[in-house]
C-alpha positions in Angstrom: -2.4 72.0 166.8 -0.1 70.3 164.7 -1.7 69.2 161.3 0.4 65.8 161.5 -0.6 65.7 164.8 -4.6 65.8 164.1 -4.4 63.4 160.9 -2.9 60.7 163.0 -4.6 61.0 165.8 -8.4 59.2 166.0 -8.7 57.8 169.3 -7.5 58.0 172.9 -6.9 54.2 172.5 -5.2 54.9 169.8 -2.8 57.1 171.9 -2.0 55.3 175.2 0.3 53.3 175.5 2.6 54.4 172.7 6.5 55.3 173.5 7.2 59.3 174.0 11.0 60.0 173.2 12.4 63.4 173.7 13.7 64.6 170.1 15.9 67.2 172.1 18.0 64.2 173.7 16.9 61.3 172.3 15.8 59.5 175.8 12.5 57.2 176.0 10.4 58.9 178.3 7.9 56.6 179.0 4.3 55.4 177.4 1.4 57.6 177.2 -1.2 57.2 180.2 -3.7 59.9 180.3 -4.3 63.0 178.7 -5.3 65.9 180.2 -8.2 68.6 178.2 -10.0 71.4 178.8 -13.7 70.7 179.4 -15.3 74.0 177.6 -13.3 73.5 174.6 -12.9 69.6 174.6 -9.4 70.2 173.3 -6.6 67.9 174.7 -3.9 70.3 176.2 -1.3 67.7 177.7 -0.7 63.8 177.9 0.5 62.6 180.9 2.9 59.6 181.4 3.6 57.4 184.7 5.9 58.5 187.4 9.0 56.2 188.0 8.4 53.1 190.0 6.7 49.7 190.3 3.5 51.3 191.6 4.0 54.6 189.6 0.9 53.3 187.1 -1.4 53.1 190.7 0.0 56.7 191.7 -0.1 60.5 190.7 3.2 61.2 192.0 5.7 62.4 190.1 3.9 62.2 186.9 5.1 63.7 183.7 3.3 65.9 182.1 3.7 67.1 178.4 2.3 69.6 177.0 0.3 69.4 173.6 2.2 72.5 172.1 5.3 70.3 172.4 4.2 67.0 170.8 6.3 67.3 167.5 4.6 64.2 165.8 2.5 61.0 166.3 3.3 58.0 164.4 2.3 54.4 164.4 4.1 53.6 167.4 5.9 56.4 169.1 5.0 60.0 170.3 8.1 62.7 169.1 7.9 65.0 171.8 10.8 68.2 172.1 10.7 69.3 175.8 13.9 71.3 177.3 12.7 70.6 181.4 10.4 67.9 182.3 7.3 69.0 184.6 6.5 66.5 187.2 3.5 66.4 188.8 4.1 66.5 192.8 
């Protein structure tokens, strides 16, 4: 895990709903939702952002999933992420 990542980084409230932009094309993703960890280890391994949509907050579909490994850096309001294919939950 990135040491920027885990200094920033206190709270899940902290977390959600902060911007995720794609360092790799600059495009605004979306604002973080969820997060997704492994329940031995307790370790977050993805966050997860809404699906497109006026219900897409209400709906698994087509969520985005990003995994941890590729969150660059967390700051006070945005999540640098570099990701070369999204993964979409179907």
């Amino acid at each position: 895990m990135h040491s920027a990542v885990i200094s920033v980084m206190t709270t899940f409230s902290e977390l959600r709903n902060k911007q995720v932009i794609n360092l790799r094309d600059g495009c605004l993703l979306g604002c973080v939702s969820d997060v997704e960890f492994n329940a031995c280890s307790g370790e977050i391994t993805a966050i997860v952002l809404p699906g497109s949509g006026i219900w897409a907050s209400f709906s698994p579909k087509n969520r985005i999933v990003i995994p941890w490994c590729d969150i660059e850096r967390i700051g006070k309001d945005t999540v640098l992420v570099k990701l070369k294919d999204l993964k979409r939950l179907e």
